[in-house]
C-alpha positions as CSV (number, residue, x, y, z in Angstrom):
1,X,-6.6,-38.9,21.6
2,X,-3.8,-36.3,20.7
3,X,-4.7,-35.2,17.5
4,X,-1.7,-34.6,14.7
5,X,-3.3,-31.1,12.5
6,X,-0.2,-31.0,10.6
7,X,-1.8,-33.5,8.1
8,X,-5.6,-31.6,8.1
9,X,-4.0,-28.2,6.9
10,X,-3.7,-27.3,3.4
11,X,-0.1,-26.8,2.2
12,X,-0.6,-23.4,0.7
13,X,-1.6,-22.3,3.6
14,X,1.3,-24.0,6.0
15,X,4.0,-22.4,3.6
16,X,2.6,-18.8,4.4
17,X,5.0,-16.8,6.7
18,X,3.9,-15.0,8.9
19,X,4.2,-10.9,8.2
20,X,6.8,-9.5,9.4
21,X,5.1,-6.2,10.3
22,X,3.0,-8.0,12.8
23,X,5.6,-9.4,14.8
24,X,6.8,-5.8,15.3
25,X,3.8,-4.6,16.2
26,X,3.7,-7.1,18.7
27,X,6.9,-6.4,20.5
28,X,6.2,-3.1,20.6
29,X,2.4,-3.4,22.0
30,X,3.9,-4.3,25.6
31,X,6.1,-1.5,25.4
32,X,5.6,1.9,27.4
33,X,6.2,5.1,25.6
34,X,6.9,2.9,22.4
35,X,7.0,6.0,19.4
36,X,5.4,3.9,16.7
37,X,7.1,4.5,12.9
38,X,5.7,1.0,11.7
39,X,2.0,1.3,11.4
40,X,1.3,2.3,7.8
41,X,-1.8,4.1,9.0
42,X,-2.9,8.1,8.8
43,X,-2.3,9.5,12.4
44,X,-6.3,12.0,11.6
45,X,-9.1,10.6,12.7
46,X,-11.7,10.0,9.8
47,X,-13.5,13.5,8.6
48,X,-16.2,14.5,10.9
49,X,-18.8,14.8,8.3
50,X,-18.3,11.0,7.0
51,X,-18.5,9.9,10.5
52,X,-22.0,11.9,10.8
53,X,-23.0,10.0,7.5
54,X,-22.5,6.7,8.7
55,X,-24.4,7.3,12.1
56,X,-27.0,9.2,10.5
57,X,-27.6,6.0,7.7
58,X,-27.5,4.0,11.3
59,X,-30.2,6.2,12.6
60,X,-31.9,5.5,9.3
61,X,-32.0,1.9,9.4
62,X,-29.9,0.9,6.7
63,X,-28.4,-2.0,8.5
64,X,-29.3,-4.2,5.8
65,X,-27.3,-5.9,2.6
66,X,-26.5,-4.2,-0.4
67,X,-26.1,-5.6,-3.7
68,X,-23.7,-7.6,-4.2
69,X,-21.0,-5.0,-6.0
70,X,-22.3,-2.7,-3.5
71,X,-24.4,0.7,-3.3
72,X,-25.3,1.2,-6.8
73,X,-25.5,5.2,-5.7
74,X,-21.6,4.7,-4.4
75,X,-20.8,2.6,-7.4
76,X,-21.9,6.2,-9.8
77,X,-19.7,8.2,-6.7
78,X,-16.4,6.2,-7.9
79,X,-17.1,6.7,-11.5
80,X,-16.8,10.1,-11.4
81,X,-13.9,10.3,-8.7
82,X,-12.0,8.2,-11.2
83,X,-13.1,10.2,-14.2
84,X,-13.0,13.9,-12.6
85,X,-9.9,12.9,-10.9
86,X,-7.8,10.5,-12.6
87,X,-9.5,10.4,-16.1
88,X,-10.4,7.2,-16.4
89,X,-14.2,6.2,-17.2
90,X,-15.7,2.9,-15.7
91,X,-19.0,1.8,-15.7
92,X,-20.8,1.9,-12.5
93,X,-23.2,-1.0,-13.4
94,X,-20.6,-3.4,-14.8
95,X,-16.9,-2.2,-14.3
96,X,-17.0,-0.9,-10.4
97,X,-17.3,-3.3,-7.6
98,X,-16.8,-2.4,-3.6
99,X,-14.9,-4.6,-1.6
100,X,-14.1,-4.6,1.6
101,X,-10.6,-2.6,1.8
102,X,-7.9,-3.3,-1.3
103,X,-6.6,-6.4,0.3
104,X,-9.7,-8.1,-0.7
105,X,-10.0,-6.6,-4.2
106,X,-5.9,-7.9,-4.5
107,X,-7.3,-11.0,-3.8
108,X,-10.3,-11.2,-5.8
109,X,-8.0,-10.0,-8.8
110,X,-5.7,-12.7,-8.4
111,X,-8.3,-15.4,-7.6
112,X,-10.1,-14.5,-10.4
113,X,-7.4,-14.2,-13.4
114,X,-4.7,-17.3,-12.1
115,X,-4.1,-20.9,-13.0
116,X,-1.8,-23.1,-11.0
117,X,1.5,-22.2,-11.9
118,X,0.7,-18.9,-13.8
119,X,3.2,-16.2,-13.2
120,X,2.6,-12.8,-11.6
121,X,5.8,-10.1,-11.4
122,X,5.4,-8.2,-8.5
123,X,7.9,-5.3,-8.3
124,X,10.0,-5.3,-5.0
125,X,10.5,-3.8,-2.2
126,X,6.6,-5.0,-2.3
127,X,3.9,-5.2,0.4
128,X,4.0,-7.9,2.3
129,X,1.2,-9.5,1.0
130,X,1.4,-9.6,-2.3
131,X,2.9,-12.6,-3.1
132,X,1.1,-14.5,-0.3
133,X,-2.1,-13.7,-1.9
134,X,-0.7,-14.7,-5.9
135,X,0.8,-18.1,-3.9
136,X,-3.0,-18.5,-2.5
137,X,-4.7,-18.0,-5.4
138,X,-2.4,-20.8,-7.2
139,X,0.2,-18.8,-8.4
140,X,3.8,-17.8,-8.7
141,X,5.0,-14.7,-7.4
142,X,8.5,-13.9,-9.2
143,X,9.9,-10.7,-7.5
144,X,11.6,-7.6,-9.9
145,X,14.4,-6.0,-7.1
146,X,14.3,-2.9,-7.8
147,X,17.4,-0.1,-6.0
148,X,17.9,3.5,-4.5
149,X,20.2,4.4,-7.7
150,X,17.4,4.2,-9.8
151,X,14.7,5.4,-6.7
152,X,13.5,2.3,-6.3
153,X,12.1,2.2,-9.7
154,X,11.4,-0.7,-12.2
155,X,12.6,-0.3,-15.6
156,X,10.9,-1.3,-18.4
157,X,14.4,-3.7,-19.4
158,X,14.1,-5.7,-15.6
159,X,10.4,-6.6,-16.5
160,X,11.3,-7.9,-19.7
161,X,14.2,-10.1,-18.5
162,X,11.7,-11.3,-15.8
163,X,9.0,-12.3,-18.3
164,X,8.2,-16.1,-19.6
165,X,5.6,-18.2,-21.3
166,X,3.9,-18.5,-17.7
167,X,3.7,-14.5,-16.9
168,X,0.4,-14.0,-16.7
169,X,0.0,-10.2,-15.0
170,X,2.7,-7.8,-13.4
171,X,1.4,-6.2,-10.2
172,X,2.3,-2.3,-9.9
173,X,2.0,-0.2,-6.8
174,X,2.4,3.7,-7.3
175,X,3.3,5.2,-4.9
176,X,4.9,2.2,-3.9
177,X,5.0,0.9,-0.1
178,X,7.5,0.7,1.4
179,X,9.7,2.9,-0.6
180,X,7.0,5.6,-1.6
181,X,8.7,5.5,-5.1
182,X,6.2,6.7,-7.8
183,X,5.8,6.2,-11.6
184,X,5.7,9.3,-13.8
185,X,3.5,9.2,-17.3
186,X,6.5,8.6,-19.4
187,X,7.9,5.8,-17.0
188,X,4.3,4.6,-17.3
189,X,4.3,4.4,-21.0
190,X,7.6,2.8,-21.2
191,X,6.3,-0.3,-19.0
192,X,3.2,-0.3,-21.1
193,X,5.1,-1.1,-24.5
194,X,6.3,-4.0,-22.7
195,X,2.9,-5.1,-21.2
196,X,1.1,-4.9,-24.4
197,X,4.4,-7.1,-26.6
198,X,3.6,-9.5,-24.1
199,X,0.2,-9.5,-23.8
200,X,-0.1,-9.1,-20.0
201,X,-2.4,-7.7,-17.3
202,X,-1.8,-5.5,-15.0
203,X,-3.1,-5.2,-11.4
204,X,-2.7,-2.2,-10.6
205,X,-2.7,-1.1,-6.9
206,X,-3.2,2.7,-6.5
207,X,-4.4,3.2,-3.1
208,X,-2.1,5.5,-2.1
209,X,-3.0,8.1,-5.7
210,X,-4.4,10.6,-3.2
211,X,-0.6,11.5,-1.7
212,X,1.1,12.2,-4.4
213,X,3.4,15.3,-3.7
214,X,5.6,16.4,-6.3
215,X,4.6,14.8,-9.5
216,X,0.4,14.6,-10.9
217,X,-0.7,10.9,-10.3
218,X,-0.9,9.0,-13.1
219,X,-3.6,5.6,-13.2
220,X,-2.1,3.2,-15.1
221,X,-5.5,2.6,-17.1
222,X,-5.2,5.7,-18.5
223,X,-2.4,5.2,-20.4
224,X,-2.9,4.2,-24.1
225,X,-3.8,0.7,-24.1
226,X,-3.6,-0.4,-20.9
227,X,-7.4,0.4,-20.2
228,X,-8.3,-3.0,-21.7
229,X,-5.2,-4.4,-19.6
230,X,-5.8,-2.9,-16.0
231,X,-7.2,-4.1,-12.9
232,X,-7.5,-0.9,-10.9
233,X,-7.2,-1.7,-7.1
234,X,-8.0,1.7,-4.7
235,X,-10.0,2.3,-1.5
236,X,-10.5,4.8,1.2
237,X,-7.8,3.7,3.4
238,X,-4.8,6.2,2.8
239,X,-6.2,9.0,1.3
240,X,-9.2,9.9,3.5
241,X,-8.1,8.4,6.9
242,X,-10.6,5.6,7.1
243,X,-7.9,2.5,7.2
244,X,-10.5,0.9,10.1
245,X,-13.4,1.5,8.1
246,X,-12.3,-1.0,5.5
247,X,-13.5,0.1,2.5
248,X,-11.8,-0.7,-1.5
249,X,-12.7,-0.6,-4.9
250,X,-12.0,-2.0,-8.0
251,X,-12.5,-1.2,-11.3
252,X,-11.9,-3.0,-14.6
253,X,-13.3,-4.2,-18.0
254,X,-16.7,-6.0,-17.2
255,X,-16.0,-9.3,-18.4
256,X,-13.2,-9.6,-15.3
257,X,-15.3,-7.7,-12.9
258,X,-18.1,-10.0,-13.8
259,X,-15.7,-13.2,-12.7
260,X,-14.3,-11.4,-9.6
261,X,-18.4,-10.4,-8.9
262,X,-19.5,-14.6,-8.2
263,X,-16.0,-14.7,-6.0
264,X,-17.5,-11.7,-4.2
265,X,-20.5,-13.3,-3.7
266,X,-19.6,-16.5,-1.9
267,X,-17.1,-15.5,0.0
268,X,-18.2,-11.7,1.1
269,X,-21.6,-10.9,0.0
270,X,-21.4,-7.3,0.0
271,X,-19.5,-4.4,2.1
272,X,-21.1,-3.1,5.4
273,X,-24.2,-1.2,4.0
274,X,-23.7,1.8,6.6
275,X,-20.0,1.9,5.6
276,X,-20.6,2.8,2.3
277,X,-22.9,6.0,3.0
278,X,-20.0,7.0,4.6
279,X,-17.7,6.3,1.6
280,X,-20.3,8.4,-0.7
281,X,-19.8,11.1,1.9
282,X,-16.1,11.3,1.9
283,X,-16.1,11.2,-2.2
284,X,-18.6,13.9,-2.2
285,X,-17.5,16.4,0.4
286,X,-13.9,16.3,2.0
287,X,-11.6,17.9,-0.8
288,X,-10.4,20.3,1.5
289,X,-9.5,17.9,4.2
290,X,-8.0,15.6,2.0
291,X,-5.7,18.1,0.6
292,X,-4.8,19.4,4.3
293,X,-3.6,15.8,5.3
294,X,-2.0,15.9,1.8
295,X,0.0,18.9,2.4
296,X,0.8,17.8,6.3
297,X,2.7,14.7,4.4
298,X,4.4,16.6,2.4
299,X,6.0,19.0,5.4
300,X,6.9,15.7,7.4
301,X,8.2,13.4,4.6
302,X,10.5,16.5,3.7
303,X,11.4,16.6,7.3
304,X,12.5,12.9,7.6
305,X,14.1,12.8,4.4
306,X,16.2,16.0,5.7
307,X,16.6,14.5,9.2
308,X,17.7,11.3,8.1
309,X,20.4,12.1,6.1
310,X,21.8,14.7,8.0
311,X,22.3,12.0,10.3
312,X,23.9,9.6,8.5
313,X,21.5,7.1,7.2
314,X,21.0,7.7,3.6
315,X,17.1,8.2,2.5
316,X,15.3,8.8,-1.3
317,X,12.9,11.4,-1.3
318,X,9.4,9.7,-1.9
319,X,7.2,11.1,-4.6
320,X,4.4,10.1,-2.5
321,X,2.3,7.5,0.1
322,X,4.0,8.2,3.8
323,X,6.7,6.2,3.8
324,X,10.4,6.9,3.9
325,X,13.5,3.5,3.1
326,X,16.1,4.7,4.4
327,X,19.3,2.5,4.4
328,X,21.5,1.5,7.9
329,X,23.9,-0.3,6.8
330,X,26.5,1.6,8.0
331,X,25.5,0.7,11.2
332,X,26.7,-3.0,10.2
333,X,23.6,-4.1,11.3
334,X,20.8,-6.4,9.6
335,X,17.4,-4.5,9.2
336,X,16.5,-6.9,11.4
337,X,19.1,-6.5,14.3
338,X,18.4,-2.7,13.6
339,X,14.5,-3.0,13.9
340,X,15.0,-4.8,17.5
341,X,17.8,-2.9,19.3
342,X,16.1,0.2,18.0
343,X,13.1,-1.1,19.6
344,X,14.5,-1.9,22.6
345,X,17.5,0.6,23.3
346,X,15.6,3.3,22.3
347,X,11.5,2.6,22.0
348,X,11.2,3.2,18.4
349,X,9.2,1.0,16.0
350,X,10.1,0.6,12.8
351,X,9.7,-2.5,10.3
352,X,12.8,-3.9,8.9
353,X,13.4,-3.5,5.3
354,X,13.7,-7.3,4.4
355,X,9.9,-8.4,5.1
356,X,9.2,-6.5,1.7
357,X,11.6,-8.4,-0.3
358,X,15.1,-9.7,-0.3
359,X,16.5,-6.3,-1.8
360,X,15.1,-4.7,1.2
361,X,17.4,-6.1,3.4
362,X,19.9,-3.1,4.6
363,X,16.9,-0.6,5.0
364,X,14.2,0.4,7.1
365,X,10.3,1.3,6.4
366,X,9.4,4.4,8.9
367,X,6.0,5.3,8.1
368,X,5.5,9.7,8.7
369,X,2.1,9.2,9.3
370,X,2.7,10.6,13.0
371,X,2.3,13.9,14.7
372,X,5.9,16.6,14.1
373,X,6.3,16.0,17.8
374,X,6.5,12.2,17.8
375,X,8.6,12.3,14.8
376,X,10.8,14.8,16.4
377,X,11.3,13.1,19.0
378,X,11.8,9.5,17.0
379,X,14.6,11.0,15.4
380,X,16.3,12.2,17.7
381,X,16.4,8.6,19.8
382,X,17.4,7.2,16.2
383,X,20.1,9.3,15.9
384,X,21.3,8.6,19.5
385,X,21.0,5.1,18.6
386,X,23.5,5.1,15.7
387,X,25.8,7.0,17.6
388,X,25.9,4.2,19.5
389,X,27.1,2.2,16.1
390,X,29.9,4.4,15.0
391,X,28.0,6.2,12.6
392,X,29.2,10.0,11.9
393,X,26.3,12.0,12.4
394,X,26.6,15.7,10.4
395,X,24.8,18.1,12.4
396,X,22.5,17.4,16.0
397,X,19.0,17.4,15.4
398,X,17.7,18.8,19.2
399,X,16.3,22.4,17.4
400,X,15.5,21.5,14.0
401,X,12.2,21.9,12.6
402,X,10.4,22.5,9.8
């Protein structure tokens, strides 16, 4: 008997695309001497001394479960990161819970806050699975496009204009990926007049707050008001090279955690127990590297921004995460028919700009989270590439450095 699945899956799930920054990745995995731009994933290995952590708690048997929210002792760690840091003060008993990585505390937010059919504005260029996982949880994704004339910021007038009797929450992500925009205080507080008029929550992803570069982060739950508002999504992933480990948090008033918590508990149970010693480890002791990677960013994001232009493909300068959006289109190709000949003619990876949105078509999301000589060297087959497309290129690139 030939069975027919089509009529066993679910239609949410049959409507899902698949993301577009797989398929890239796959082209390019049976590729020699592919120079990678796509993967949005620090190029340091994880900090010896959380490493040592984890085995050592290994050593130590503590292969068991934790609580359900997690370590209670990591829990009182990421209370006073967020306070010390950021200045915002959760409760590690009630308002903290440990997830594993910030997808799964995205998810958890939206499962936990949506009816079918409520609304959730999700600022665009956007992570590619943002609205897949608002769509999941029975809701409407309604996409904000924001431009490079404005640094691919939202203003506070586009949220309102995008706002009806279904918006339930507005989804922020600062420093934004792809685009590596990022929200100053006064920006902040001009969204969060229109939040609190329309009585609205925020989810607010800040996984990236650790690589900020020219402007202090800013949490959105620290802004007047918007405490009582804020899902606050973070994690270990960016800022202290531990994307594999898979490690997030969230933190928000206790009567959503609490809802989020009996998700949690059915569908994960807890994080890996040894995981989280190492996640008290790397809160505790790895300032200094954490501020070397910081400062790395910053030299290559300044030299991609500078190398980019120079060549022709005009390129915002990212307040923070390690992404640069530069735009082709004056190579007259799609980002698309840019992302695969680049690929091919020249065995550079890079994700085209439209899988994070429809205004991301015309651009291209090169992640700088790869050695100077890699990026060196991808710039210099990108700009051999346009060449190819009639693009006037200002100066060579074959001795620039830092």
């Amino acid at each position: 008997m030939t069975m027919n699945y089509s009529s066993y899956i679910s239609e949410s799930a049959n409507q899902l695309k698949p993301s577009g920054i797989r398929k890239f990745f796959d082209l390019a995995a049976g590729m020699k001497d592919v120079i990678s731009l796509g993967v949005g994933e620090p190029d340091f290995v994880t900090p010896w001394n959380v490493r040592e952590a984890t085995i050592l708690s290994i050593e130590q048997g503590f292969t068991s479960y934790t609580a359900n929210p997690g370590l209670l002792e990591l829990r009182e760690e990421i209370s006073s990161y967020l306070l010390n840091i950021f200045g915002v003060s959760y409760k590690a008993e009630n308002q903290i819970l440990v997830t594993v990585g910030a997808s799964q505390a995205l998810d958890l937010s939206f499962r936990a806050i949506l009816n079918q059919g409520d609304e959730v504005l999700i600022v665009e260029p956007a992570f590619v699975s943002y609205a897949p996982l608002v769509s999941i949880a029975g809701g409407k994704p309604v996409p904000i496009s924001t431009s490079p004339e404005n640094g691919f910021k939202v203003t506070p007038e586009q949220i309102e204009k995008a706002i009806t009797d279904k918006t339930k929450a507005i989804l922020l992500c600062s420093p934004n990926n792809p685009t590596g925009s990022s929200l100053i205080k006064k920006e902040l507080m001009e969204i969060a007049r229109i939040i609190e008029d329309h009585d609205l929550l925020v989810v607010s992803d800040e996984i990236y707050a650790e690589l900020s570069y020219d402007e202090a982060f800013t949490s959105f739950a620290s802004i007047e008001g918007m405490y009582e508002r804020t899902i606050l999504i973070n994690g270990f992933s960016k800022g202290f090279a531990m994307t594999g480990w898979r490690l997030g948090f969230l933190a928000a008033p206790a009567e959503l955690v609490q809802v989020m918590l009996k998700i949690h508990q059915y569908t994960i149970m807890c994080a890996p127990h040894m995981l989280q010693h190492g996640a008290l480890e790397a809160l505790r002791n790895t300032y200094r590297e954490v501020e070397n990677m910081r400062n790395s960013y910053r030299q290559r994001r300044n030299y991609m921004v500078q190398s980019l232009n120079k060549m022709g493909l005009d390129c915002h300068t990212p307040g923070g995460a390690f992404y640069v959006f530069p735009s082709i289109k004056a190579t007259g190709l799609t980002s698309e028919e840019f992302a695969e000949e680049l690929l091919i003619q020249e065995k550079v990876a890079v994700v085209p700009g439209n899988v994070f949105g429809e205004c991301g078509e015309g651009y291209i999301r090169c992640s700088y989270a790869a050695s100077m000589e890699q990026l060196q060297e991808s710039m210099k087959r990108i700009q051999r590439f346009i060449k190819t497309k009639g693009v006037s290129v200002e100066s060579t690139l074959e001795h620039q450095t830092l």
